[in-house]
C-alpha positions as CSV (number, residue, x, y, z in Angstrom):
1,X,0.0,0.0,0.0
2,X,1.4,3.4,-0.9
3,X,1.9,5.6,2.1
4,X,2.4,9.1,1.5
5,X,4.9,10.6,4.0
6,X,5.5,13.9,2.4
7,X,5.8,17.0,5.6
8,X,5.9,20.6,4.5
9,X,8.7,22.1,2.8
10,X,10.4,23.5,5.5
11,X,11.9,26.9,3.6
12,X,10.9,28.3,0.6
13,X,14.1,27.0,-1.2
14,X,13.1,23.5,-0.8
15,X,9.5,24.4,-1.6
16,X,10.7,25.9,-4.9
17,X,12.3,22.1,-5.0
18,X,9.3,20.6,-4.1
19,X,7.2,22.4,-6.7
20,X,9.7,21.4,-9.3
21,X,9.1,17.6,-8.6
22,X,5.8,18.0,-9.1
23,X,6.1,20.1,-12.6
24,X,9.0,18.3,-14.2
25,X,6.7,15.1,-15.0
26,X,5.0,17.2,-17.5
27,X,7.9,18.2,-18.4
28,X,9.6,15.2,-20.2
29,X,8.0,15.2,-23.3
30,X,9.6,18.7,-24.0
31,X,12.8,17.8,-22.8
32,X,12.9,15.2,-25.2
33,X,12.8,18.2,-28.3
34,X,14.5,21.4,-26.3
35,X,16.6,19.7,-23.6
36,X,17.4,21.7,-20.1
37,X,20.3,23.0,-18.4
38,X,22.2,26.3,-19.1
39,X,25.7,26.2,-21.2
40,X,28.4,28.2,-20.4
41,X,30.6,30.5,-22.7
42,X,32.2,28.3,-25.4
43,X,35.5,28.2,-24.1
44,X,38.4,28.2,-26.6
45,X,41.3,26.7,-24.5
46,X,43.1,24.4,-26.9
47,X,44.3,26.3,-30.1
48,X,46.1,23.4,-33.1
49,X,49.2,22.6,-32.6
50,X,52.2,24.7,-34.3
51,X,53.3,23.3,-37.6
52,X,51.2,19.7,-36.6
53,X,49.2,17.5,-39.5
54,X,45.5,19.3,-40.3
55,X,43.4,15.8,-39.9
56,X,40.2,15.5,-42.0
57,X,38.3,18.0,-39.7
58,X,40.1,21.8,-39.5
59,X,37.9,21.8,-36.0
60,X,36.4,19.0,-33.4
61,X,34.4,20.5,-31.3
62,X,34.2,19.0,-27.4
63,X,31.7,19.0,-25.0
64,X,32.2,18.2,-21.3
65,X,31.1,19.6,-17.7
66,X,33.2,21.2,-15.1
67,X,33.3,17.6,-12.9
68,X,35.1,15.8,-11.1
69,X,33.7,13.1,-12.9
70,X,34.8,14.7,-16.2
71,X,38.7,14.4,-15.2
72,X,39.6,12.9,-18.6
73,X,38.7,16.4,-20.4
74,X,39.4,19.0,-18.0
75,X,43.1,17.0,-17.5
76,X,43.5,16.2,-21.3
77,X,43.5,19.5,-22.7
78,X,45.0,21.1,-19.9
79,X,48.3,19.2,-20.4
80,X,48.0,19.4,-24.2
81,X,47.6,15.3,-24.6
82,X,44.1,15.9,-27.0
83,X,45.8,19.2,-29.0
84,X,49.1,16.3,-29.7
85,X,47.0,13.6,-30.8
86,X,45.0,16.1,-33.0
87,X,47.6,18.2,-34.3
88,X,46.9,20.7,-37.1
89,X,43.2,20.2,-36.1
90,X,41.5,22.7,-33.9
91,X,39.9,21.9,-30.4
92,X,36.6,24.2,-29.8
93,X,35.2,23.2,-26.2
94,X,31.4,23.8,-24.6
95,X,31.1,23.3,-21.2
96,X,27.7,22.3,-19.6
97,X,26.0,22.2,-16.5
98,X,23.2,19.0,-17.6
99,X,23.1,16.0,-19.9
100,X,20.4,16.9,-21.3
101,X,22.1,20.3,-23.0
102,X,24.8,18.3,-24.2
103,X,23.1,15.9,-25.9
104,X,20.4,19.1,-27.9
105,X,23.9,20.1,-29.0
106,X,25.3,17.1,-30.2
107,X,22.0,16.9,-32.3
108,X,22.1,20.4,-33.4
109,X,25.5,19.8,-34.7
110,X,27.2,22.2,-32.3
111,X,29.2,19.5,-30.2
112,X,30.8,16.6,-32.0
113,X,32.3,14.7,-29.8
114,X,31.0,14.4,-25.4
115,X,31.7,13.6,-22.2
116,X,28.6,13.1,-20.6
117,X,26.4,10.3,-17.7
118,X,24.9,6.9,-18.8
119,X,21.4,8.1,-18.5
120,X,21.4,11.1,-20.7
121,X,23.3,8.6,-23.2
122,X,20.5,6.3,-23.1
123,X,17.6,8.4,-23.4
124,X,19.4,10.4,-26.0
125,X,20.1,7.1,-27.9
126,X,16.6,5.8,-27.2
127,X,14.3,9.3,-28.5
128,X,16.3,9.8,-31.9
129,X,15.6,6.1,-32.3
130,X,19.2,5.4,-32.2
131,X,20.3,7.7,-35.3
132,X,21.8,10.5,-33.4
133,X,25.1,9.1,-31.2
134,X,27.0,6.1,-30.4
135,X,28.9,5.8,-27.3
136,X,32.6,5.3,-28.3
137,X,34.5,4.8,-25.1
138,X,34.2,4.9,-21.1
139,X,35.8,7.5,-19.2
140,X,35.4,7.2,-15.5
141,X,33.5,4.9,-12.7
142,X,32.6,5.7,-9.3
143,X,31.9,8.7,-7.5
144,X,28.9,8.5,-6.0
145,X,27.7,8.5,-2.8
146,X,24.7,8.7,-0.5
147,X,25.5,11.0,2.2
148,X,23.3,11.7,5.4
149,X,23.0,13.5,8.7
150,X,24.3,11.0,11.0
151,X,22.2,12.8,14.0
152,X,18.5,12.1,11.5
153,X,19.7,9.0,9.8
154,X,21.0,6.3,11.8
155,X,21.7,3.4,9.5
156,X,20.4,2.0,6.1
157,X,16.9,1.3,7.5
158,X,16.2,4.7,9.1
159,X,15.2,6.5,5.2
160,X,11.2,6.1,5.8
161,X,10.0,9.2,6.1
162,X,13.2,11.3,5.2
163,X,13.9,13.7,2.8
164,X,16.7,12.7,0.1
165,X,18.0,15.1,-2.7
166,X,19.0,14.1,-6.4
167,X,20.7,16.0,-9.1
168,X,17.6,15.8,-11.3
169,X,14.2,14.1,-12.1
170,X,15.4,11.0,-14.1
171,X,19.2,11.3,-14.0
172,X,21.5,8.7,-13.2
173,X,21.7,9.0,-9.5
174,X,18.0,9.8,-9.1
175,X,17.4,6.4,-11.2
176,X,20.4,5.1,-8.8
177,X,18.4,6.1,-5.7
178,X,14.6,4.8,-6.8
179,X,16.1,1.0,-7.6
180,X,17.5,0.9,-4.3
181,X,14.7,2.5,-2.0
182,X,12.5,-0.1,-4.1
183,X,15.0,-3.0,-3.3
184,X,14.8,-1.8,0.3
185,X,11.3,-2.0,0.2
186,X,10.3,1.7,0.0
187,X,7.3,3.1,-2.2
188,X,7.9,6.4,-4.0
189,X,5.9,7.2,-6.9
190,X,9.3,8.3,-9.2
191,X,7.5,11.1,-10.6
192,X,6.7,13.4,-7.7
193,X,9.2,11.7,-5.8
194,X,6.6,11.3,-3.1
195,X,6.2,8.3,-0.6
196,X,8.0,6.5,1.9
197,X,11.0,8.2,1.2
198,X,10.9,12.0,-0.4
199,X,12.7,12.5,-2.8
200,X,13.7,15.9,-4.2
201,X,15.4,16.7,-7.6
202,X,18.0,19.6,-6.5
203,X,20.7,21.0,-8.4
204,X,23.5,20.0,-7.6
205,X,24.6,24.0,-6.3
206,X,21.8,24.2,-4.3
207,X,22.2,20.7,-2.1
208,X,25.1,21.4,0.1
209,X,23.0,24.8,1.2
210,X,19.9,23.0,1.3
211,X,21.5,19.9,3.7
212,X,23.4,22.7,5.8
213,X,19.8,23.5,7.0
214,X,18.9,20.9,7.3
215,X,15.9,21.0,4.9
216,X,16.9,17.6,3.2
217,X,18.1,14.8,5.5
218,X,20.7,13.6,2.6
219,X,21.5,13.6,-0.9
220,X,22.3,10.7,-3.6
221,X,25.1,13.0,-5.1
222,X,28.2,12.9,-7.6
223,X,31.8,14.5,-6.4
224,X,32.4,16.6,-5.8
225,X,29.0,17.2,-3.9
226,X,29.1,14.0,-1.7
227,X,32.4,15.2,0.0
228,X,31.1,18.7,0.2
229,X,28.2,17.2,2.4
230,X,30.8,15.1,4.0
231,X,32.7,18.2,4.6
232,X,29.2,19.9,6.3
233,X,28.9,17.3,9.1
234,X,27.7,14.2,6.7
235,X,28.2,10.9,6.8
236,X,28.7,8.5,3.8
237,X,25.6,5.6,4.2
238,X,26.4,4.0,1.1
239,X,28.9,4.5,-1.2
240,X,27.0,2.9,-4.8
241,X,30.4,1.3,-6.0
242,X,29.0,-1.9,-3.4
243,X,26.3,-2.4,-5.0
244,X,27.9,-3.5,-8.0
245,X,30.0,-6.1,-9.2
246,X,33.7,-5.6,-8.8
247,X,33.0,-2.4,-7.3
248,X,33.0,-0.7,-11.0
249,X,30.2,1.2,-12.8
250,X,30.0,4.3,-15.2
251,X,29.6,7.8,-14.4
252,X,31.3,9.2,-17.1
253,X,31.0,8.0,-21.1
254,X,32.3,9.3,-23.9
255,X,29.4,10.1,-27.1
256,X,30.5,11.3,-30.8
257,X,27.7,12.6,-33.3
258,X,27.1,9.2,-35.6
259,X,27.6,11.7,-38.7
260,X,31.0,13.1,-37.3
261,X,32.0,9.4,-36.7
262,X,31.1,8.7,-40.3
263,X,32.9,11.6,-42.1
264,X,35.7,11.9,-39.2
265,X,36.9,8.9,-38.1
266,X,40.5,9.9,-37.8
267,X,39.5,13.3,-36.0
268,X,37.7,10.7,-33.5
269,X,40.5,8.1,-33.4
270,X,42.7,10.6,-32.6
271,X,40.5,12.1,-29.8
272,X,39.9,8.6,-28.0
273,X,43.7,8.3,-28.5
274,X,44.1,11.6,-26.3
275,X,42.0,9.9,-23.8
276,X,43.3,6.6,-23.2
277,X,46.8,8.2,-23.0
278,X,45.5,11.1,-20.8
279,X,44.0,8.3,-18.2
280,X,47.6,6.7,-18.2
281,X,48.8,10.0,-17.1
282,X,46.4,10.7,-14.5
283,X,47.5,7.6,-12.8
284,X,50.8,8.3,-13.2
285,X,50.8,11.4,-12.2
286,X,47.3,11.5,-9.5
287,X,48.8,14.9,-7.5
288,X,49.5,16.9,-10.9
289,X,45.9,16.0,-12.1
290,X,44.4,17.1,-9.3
291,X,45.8,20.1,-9.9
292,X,44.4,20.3,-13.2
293,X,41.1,19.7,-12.4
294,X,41.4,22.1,-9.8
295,X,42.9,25.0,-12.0
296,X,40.2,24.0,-14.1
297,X,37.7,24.2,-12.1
298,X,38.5,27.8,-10.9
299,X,38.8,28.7,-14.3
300,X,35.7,27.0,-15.5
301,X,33.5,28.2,-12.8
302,X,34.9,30.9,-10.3
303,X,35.8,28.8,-7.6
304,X,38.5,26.2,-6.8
305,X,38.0,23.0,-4.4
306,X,39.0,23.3,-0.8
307,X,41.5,20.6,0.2
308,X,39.4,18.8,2.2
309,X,36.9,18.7,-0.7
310,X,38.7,18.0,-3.0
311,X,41.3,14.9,-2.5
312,X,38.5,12.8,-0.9
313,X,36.3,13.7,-4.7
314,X,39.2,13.3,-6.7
315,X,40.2,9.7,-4.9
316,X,36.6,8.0,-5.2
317,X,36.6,8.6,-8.9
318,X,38.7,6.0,-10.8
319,X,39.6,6.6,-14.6
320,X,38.6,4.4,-17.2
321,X,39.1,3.7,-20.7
322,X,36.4,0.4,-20.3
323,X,32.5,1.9,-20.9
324,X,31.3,-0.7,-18.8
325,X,28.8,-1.8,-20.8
326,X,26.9,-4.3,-18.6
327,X,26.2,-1.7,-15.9
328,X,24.9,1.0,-18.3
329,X,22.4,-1.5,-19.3
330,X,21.5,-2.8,-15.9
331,X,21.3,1.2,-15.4
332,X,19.0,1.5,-18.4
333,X,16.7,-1.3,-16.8
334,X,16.6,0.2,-13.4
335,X,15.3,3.3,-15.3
336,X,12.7,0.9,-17.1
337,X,11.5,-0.6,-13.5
338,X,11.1,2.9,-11.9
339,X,8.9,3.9,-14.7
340,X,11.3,6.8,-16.3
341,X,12.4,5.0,-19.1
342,X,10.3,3.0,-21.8
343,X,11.3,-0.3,-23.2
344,X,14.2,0.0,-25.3
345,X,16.7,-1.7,-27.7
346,X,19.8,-0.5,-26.4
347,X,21.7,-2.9,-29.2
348,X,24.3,-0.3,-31.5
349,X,24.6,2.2,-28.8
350,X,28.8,1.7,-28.8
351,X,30.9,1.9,-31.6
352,X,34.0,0.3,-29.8
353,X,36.2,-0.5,-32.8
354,X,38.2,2.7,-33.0
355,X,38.6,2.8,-29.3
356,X,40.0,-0.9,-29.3
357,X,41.9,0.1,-32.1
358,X,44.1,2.7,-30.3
359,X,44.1,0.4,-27.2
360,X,45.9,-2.6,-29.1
361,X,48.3,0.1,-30.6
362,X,48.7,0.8,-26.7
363,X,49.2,-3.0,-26.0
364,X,46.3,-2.8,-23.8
365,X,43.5,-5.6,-23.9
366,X,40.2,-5.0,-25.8
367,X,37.2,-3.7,-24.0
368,X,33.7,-5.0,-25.1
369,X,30.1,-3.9,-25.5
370,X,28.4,-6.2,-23.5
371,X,26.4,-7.3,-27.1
372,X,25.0,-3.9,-27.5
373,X,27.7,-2.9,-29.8
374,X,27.0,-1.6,-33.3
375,X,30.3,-3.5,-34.6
């Protein structure tokens, strides 16, 4: 029996939060033509390389956010590694603040090539029927927490009747958060977020004020939010790597424009060969990429990572070159159960062969597509 446990908003922030649950379900058929989420300035950082080889494209033009979870990017063209893979050919970057954005601009033709979730992938994939993007490589797993007030949440078993924040109605972690209150046996209708549990799609800004006063009791977060709350006085209940196999699932995937791939495969080659050697570095070299991402981040957004924010974010998120293809579509059926994702043939979302290409020129083993490969 469904059991509505929803209290008053308890400021008019979280009402405004509130409200938004209960709009955004009407919402998501217009999402599906205009997306959501502002962009910021397109951000020129990575001119061609002097005297290098033009490639068939004079520009590639990247998207990413300004992430933890988006180290590959923001460490990449920091150090150069993309503009000396691409050479003569220009990098033009976009930097976003949702999926959703990203993925109306990889359609319009104004990003070719992305960094972006699982769950914006999918449903990308899934309303152009599969014409619009393939996923071409992984980036990073990990990273994401459920973090609490230890003095209103005891334990795993003390959620009913709490309020818990996600980034937004439908995204990965809020999809992350409805299969496991269901598994726990909590009812909450995933549209209004109402039920046992409340849950309340915040940005991602706005949660580490909201938890401060105490007008949500948690949050199922990314980093660097999780060790921001952790930071505040909260208390990791679950981190989500245990709740999968080998402690390993994707945040971070990497998306090119299926006509780009077709008329620019060396541009793309190129660009996944900028990433697998950029993840090499980072772990090589984990104190200098932190710096990166730091500088970056300051740059990218006004304001830099304190320390004790910062080296517990950048340590939870492990790079990847491997999409993990068998969690995004356990992902995509957790979506499916919670009732924010229909039915869908996932089968020729990844194009791995260029990315297996550059890792055999590596000497690295192959990575696979879990059968929903378009090879």
């Amino acid at each position: 029996m469904h059991t509505d446990r929803t209290a008053p908003p308890r400021s008019p922030r979280l009402r405004r939060a509130l409200s938004a649950a209960l709009v955004l379900p009407l919402l998501l058929g217009a999402l599906a033509a205009c997306g959501y989420g502002s962009k910021a300035p397109k951000d020129d950082a990575a001119p061609a390389a002097a005297g290098g080889r033009k490639l068939s494209a004079g520009t590639v033009r990247i998207g990413h956010f300004a992430n933890v979870t988006h180290a590959t990017p923001l460490v990449g063209l920091a150090e150069g590694l993309f503009a000396k893979e691409l050479g003569g050919t220009r990098i033009s970057t976009q930097v976003f603040n949702a999926g959703p954005s990203e993925i109306e601009a990889l359609n319009a033709g104004s990003v070719d090539i992305g960094w972006i979730g699982p769950s914006p992938a999918v449903n990308g994939y899934t309303r152009a029927g599969g014409k619009n993007l393939r996923i071409v490589s992984g980036s990073a797993s990990g990273g994401v927490s459920l973090v609490v007030a230890p003095e209103r949440v005891k334990g795993p078993h003390d959620l009913r009747g709490k309020r818990i924040a996600t980034p937004q109605l439908g995204n990965t972690q809020d999809v992350a958060l409805l299969n496991h209150l269901a598994e726990e046996g909590y009812e909450v209708d995933p549209a209004t977020g109402r039920g046992d549990v409340t849950v309340l799609r915040v940005d991602n800004k706005e949660t580490p004020t909201l938890f401060e006063r105490g007008d949500i009791d948690g949050a199922w977060v990314p980093e660097p939010t999780a060790s921001k709350l952790v930071a505040s006085g909260g208390k990791v209940l679950l981190d989500e790597k245990e709740l999968w196999e080998d402690g390993e699932f994707v945040i971070t995937n990497v998306v090119v424009s299926r006509k780009f791939l077709a008329e620019h495969p060396d541009v793309v080659e190129a660009v996944l060969r900028g990433s697998v050697r950029t993840n090499a570095w980072i772990a090589e070299n984990p104190e200098k990429a932190k710096e990166h991402v730091n500088a970056s981040l300051k740059r990218l957004t006004g304001k830099a990572l304190p320390a004790d924010v910062l080296g517990p974010a950048f340590a939870a998120v492990e790079t990847t070159d491997d999409p993990l293809a068998a969690t995004l579509r356990q992902q995509a059926d957790h979506a499916v159960r919670a009732g924010l994702l229909e039915k869908a043939d996932l089968t020729g979302i990844y194009d791995l062969r260029l990315l297996n290409k550059v890792l055999r020129a590596e000497g690295r083993p192959e990575v696979d597509s879990a059968g929903l490969g378009a090879e």
